[in-house]
N, C-alpha and C positions, 0 to 999 in steps of 0.2 A: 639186436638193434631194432629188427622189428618188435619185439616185446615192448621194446621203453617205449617206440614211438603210439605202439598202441595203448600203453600206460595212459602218456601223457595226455591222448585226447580222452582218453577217457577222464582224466583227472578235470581237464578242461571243459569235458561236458559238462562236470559234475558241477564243476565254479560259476558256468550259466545258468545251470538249473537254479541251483541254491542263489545264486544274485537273483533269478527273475521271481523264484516263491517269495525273497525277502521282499523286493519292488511291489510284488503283488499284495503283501500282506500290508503293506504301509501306503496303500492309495489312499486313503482316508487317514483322517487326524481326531485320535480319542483327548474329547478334553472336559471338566470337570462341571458341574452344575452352575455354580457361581460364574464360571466365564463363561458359559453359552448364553448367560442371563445380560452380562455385558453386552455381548455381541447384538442379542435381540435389541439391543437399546439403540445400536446406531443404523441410521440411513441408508443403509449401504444397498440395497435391493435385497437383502437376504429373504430365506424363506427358510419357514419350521415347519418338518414333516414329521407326522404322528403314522407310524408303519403297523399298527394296531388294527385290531377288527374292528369293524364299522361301531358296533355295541359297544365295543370299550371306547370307545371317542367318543359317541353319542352321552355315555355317562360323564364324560370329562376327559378336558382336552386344556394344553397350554393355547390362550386364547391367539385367533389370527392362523392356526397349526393346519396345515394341511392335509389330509386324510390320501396316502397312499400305502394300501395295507400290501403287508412285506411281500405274500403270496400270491399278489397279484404284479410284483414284478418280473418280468421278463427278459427278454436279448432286446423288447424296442424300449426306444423312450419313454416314460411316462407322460401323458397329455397337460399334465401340470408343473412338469420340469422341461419348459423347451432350452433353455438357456444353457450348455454344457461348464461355462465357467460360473454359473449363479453362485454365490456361498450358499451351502445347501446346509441346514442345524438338523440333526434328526434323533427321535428316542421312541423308545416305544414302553413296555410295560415293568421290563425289568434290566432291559439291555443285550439280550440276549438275539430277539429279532433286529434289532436297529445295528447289531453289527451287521447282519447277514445282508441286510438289503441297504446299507451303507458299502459294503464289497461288492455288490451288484452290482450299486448303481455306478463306485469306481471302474469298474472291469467295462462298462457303457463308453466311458472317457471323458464323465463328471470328474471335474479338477480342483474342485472345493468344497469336500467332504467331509463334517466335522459329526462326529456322534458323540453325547453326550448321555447317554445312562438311559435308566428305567425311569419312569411318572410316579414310582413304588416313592422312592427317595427324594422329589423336587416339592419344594416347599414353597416354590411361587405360583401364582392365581392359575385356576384350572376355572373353564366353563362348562355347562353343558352345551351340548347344541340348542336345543330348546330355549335356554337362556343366551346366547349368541344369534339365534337368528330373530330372537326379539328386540338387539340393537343392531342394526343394519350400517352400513356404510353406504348403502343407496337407498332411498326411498321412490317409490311411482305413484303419484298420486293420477288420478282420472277424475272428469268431469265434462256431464254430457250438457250438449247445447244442438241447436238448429241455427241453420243460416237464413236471413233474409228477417231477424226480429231476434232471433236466439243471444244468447249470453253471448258476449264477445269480452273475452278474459286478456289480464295484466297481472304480469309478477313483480313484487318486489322483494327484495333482499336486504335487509337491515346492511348484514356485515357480508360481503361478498370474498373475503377473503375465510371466511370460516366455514362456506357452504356453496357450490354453484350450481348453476340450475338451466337446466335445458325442454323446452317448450315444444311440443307438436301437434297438428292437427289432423288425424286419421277420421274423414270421411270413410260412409258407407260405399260400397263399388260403384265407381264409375257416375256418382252422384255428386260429385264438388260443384259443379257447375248448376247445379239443380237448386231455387228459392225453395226453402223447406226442409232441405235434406237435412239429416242427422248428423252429426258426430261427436268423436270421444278428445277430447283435450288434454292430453298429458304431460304433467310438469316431474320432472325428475331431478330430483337434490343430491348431490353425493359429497360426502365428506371431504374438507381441503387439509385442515388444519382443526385444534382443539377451543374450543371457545363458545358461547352460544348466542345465537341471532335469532332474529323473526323474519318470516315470510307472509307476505300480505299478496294470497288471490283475489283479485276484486273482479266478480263479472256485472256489465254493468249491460241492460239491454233497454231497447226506446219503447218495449211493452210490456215489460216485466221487472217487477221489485227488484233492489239494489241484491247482487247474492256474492256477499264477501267469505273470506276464510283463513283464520289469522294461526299460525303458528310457531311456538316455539320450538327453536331444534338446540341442543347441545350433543357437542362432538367431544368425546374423549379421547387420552392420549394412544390409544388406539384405535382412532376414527370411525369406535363406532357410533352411529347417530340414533338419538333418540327422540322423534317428534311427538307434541303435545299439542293437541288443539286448545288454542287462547279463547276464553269466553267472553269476545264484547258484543256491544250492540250494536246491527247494521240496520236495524228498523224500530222503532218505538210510538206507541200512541195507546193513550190514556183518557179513559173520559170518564165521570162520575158528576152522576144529578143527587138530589135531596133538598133537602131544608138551607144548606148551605149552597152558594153558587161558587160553582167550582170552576178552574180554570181546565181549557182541554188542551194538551199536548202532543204533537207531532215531532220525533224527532228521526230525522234524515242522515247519510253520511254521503260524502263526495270526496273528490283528490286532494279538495282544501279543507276537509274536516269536519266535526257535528254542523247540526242547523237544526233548529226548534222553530216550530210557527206555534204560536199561541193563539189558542181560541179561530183560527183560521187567518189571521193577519200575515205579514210579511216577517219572512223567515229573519233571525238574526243568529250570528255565532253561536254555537254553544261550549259551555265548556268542557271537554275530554275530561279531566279528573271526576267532575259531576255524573257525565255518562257512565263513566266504569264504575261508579261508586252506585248506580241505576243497578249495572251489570250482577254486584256482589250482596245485592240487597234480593235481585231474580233466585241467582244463589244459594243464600242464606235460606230462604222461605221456598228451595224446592216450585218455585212458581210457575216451572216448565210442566209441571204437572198438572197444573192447569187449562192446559191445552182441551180444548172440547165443552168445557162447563159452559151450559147454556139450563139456567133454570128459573122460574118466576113465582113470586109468592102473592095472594092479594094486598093490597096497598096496607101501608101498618105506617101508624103517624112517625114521624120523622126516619122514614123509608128513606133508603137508598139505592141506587143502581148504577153499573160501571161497564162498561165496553174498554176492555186492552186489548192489544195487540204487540207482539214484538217478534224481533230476528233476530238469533245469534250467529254469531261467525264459525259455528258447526254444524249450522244446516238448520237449525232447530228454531220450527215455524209453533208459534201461540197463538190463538185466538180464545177468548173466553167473557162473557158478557155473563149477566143475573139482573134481575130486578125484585130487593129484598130477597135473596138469596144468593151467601157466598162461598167461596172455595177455602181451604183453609189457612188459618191464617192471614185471614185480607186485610185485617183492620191493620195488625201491626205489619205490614209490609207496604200496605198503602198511607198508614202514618209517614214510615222513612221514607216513603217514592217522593210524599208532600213535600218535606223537610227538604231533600237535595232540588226537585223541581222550582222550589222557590229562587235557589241561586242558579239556575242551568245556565244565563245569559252571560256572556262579558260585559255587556252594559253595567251589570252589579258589581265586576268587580273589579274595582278604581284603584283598589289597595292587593296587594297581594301578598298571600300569606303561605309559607312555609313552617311544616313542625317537625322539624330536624333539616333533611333533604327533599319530605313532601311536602310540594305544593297541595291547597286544598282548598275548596270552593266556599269562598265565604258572601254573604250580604252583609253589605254594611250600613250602620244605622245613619239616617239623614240629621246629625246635632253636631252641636259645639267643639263637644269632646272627641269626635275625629275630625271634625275639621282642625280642633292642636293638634292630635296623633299624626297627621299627615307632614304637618310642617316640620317634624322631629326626623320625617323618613332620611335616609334609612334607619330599621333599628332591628339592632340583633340583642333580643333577651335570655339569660339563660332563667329557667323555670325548674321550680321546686314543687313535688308532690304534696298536696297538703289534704286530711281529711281522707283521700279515699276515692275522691270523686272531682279532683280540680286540681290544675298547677296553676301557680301564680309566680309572676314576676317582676324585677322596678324596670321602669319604664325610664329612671334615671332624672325625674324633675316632675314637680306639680303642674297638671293641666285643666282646663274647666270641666266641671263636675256639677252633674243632675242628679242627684244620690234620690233612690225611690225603696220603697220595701219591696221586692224583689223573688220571686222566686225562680228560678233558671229550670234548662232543664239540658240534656246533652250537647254540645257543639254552641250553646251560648258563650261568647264574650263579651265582660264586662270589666269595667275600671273601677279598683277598691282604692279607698282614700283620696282618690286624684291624681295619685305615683303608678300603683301595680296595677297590671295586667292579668286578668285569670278568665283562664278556659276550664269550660266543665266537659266530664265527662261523665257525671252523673248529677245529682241535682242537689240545690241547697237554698235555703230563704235569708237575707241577708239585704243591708240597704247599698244598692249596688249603682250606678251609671253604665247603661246599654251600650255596647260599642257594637256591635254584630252576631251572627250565628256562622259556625260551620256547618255546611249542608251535607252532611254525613251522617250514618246510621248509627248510635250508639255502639253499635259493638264496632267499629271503626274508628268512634273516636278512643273506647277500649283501649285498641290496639295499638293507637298511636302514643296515650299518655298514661295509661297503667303500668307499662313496666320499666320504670325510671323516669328518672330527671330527664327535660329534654331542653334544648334550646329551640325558641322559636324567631323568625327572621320576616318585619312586615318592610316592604318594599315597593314602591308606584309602582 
């Protein structure tokens, strides 16, 4: 009797053991490439752990993946797994490690273990780190100032739902209360959602030039951010003597937008599309390069001389002056400065013109013929390429007409026959009626009407 009875518990040992190795082997759940990729896709708080050597992650890694390699797991928790019920996804290189420290971390009393193979076999996006910690999900931007005259800074946020942003001001020790003292200003943006927005720093101080800083951020669908510093103008002034008397330009920015004084008079609007069109023209002609030229030649008959100045909203301070002596490319760059500076005011423009979705900064000519184009507004034309160098389109009825021999040259608009409308974007002789200019650079007006048909939309 006692044999059986010691049978039995022995049988009985044997039935706990074998249920607790089967329990121990099934604490985690092996499941297939395809559904771990599912899984990654919802909200859930999950987390991906890469149980690989630092090296082999550093070369590529499932993005977002968490770096806790196999052999550095233990009896404690890992510092990146506080959570015991997290859904935990994990793989390593062939599947071989990711079981091992998948049972580890079950045997801890992780309750949502799921391993999914080796990175040998997975055919979705892998980064490096290098290329990962080049898109951030947080950015820290810094910027120094003094108190008592120093920059005193303002954030804005286009889209606040796609990025939010948090502001501080870290004085030097024990110096906040001190006029003069130093400190570092730091705006911090972190990823909400996918989408992209701008951010506008604007430090504005009662004894030092306007100092803005515009950026663009775009967040992917996994949040990470990538900022891009936007190139506008937070300072502008232009001067040029010669044969010709030239007009001198100042242009300013504030909370309510450009401002131009001419020739030193009183400031009026200016227009933003003309400014940024300043911006792309700085740009185009490398003009930041300019910064420093200061040189002088003796007087040479119809001599010229220019003093500019500008600020971009990436920090990027110009000063450059000559007399009969220029930097390169001045002529055609200060040709196109002419051409948009002509239109910079809202005063000029009464009419407003769109070519497709952009607006674009035109003069309009003081005659007959827009004074009918006006009484037509609105009018939405569609426009056909013609020649190479101009779209033209019906205006829908005969208006008054000044027809002259005619030679145009880029951003000129003029009225054909008394019906059509045509914009050039490059030039032609023909007997035409003046209606305005667009104050754009040729390769701008390029870009707007070289590649297709476009419709254009004039509007009070």
């Amino acid at each position: 009797m006692k044999r059986i009875l010691l049978i039995m518990a022995g049988l009985l040992l044997l039935c706990m053991l074998g249920c607790a190795g089967w329990a121990e082997e099934n604490t985690y759940e092996q499941i297939d490439q395809e559904t771990a990729k599912q899984m990654m896709k919802k909200d859930d708080g999950h987390v991906v752990v890469d149980v690989r050597r630092q090296d082999e992650y550093d070369e590529g890694h499932i993005p977002g993946a968490v770096l806790i390699p196999n052999e550095s797991i233990g009896s404690g928790q890992p510092e990146a797994l506080p959570d015991l019920e997290q859904i935990i996804l994990i793989y390593c290189r062939s599947g071989r490690r990711s079981k091992e420290a998948a049972q580890k971390l079950a045997a801890m009393g992780y309750t949502n273990i799921y391993e999914f193979g080796g990175i040998l076999s997975w055919d979705g996006e892998l980064v490096t780190s290098e290329e990962e910690n080049a898109a951030k999900k947080e950015y820290v931007l810094r910027f120094s100032s003094f108190s008592g005259g120093g920059y005193e800074y303002t954030v804005e946020v286009e889209d606040p739902s796609v990025v939010s942003c948090e502001t501080r001001y870290v004085y030097e020790e024990q110096a906040e209360e001190i006029t003069g003292a130093s400190y570092e200003f730091f705006v911090t943006l972190k990823a909400l959602a996918p989408g992209t927005t701008e951010v506008r720093i604007e430090g504005r101080s009662p004894i030092m030039d306007n100092e803005d800083h515009v950026y663009r951020v775009s967040v992917d669908e996994n949040l990470r951010m990538d900022l891009t510093p936007v190139l506008e103008i937070s300072y502008f002034y232009v001067y040029r003597s010669g044969e010709i008397n030239y007009d001198t330009y100042e242009i300013t920015r504030d909370e309510d937008g450009y401002h131009v004084s001419v020739n030193g008079e009183a400031e009026q609007a200016a227009r933003t599309a003309a400014v940024n069109a300043l911006a792309d023209v700085i740009d185009a002609y490398n003009m930041t390069s300019w910064d420093g030229f200061n040189e002088s030649r003796p007087f040479v008959l119809d001599g010229e001389g220019f003093r500019l100045e500008f600020t971009l909203t990436d920090g990027t301070c110009v000063q450059a002056d000559g007399d009969n002596a220029f930097p390169e490319h001045y002529f055609e760059a200060m040709g196109e400065i002419w051409d948009i500076l002509a239109g910079i005011t809202e005063e000029e423009m009464d009419m407003k013109l769109f070519i497709g979705e952009t607006e674009v900064p035109v003069s309009w000519e003081d005659n007959d013929s827009v004074d009918a184009l006006k009484k037509l507004l609105p009018l939405t034309i569609p426009m056909s390429m013609y020649g190479g160098f101009e779209q033209v389109g019906p205006i829908g009825q005969s208006i008054a007409r000044n027809d002259r021999q005619t030679t145009t040259d880029s951003g000129d608009i003029v009225l054909y026959s008394g019906d059509q409308i045509v914009i050039f974007y490059g030039s032609n002789s023909w007997s035409y009626t003046r209606l305005g200019h667009v104050n754009l650079s040729q390769r701008e007006m390029a870009e707007l009407l070289s590649h297709g048909n476009v419709t254009i939309t004039i509007t009070e």
